[in-house]
N, C-alpha and C positions, 0 to 999 in steps of 0.2 A: 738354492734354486732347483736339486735336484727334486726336492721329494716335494715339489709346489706343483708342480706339472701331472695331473694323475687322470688316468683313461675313466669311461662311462665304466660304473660297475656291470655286469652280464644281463644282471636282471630291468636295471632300466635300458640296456641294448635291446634284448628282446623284446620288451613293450612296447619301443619305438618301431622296431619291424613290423609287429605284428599291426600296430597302428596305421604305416604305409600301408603294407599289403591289405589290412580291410578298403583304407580310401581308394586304391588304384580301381579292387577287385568293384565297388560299388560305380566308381567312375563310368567303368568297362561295361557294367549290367545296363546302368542309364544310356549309355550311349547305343548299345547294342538294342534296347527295347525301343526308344524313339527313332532309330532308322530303321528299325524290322516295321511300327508302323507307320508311317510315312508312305514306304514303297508300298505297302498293302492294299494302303490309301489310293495311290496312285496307281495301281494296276486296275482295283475295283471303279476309280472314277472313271479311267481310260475306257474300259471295257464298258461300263454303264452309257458312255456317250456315244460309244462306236454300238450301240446294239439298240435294234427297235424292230418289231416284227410282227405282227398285226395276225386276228384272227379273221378267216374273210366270211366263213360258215361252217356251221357245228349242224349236224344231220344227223336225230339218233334214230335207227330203223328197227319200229318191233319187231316185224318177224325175226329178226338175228340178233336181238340184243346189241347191235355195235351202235359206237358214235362213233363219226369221221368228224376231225376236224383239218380244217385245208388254212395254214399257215402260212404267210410271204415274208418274208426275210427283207427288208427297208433299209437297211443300214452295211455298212463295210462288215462289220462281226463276221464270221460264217459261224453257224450255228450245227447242234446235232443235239443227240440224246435230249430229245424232247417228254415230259411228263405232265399228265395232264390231270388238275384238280377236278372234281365233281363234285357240287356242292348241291342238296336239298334244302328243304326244311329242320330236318334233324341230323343229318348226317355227312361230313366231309369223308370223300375219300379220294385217295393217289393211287394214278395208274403211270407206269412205267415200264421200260421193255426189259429191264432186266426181271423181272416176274414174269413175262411171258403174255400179258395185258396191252401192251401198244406195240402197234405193226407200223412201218412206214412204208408209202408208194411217193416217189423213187425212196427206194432205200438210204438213208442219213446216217452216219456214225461220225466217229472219231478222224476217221481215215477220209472219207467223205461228206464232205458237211454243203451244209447247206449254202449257196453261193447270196451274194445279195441278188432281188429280185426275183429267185428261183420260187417256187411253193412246195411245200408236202401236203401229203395226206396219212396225215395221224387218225391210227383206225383203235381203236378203244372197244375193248369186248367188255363187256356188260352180262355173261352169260349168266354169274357166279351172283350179282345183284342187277336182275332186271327191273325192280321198281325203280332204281335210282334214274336211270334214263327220261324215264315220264315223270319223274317228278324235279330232275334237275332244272335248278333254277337260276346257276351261276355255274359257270367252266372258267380255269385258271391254268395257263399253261407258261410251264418253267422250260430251261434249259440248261444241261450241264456246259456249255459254252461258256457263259455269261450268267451264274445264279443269283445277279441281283436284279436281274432284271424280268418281268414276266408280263404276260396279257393277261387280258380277261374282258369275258364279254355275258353275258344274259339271254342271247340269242340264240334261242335254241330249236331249230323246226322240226320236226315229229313224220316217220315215213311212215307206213302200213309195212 
């Protein structure tokens, strides 16, 4: 009876470990990737539903090369770090205040944002490309708040 009873040899021990430890380590990868998106998911829809903010008028003035645009905030979001597209005929371009291109009146940021119902005045210098202005034929504006969601409008009036 004694010599009938006899342990796994080393090297099928080992295979079997190694065998676990890939399933567990795979288990752990799947599980960890459909709940990292999932919450993604749900932070981006959340923020998509709480955010809406309308463009009310875009005014580009030539003697100064600027566009203003005056933004209201619609929804719970509060919003800031606003950037704004410029689209022509041939050319798309982004302005944004980290370049030193878009001012806000009241001032908007991180620390203070924009409440619901409030408006800014996003000012867009145009000095660097003044054709763009007179020939802008579509504006698109983003925000770091909420970047999946954005306006945009074709409305564009022309000052001396």
């Amino acid at each position: 009876m004694k010599g009938i009873l006899k342990g796994l040899s080393p090297i099928i021990a080992t295979v079997v470990m190694i065998g676990v430890a890939i399933t567990v380590g795979i288990t752990v990868s799947n599980w960890i990737s459909q709940w990292t998106t999932e919450h993604m998911e749900t932070t981006t829809s959340s923020c998509a539903l709480n955010t809406n903010y309308v463009i009310d008028s875009i005014v580009f003035k030539n003697s100064t090369y600027t566009m203003t645009v005056k933004i209201t905030n619609k929804n719970s979001q509060t919003l800031y770090g606003f950037n704004v597209q410029v689209e022509n005929a041939s050319d798309i371009l982004l302005f944004n205040s980290s370049n030193g291109n878009v001012t806000y009146s009241p001032n908007i940021s991180s620390s203070n944002r924009l409440e619901r119902g409030r408006s800014v005045f996003v000012k867009v210098n145009l000095t660097r490309n003044p054709t763009m202005g007179t020939s802008a034929n579509r504006v698109k504006v983003f925000n770091d708040a909420c970047t999946a969601v954005y306006t945009e409008t074709a409305e564009i009036s022309q000052e001396s």
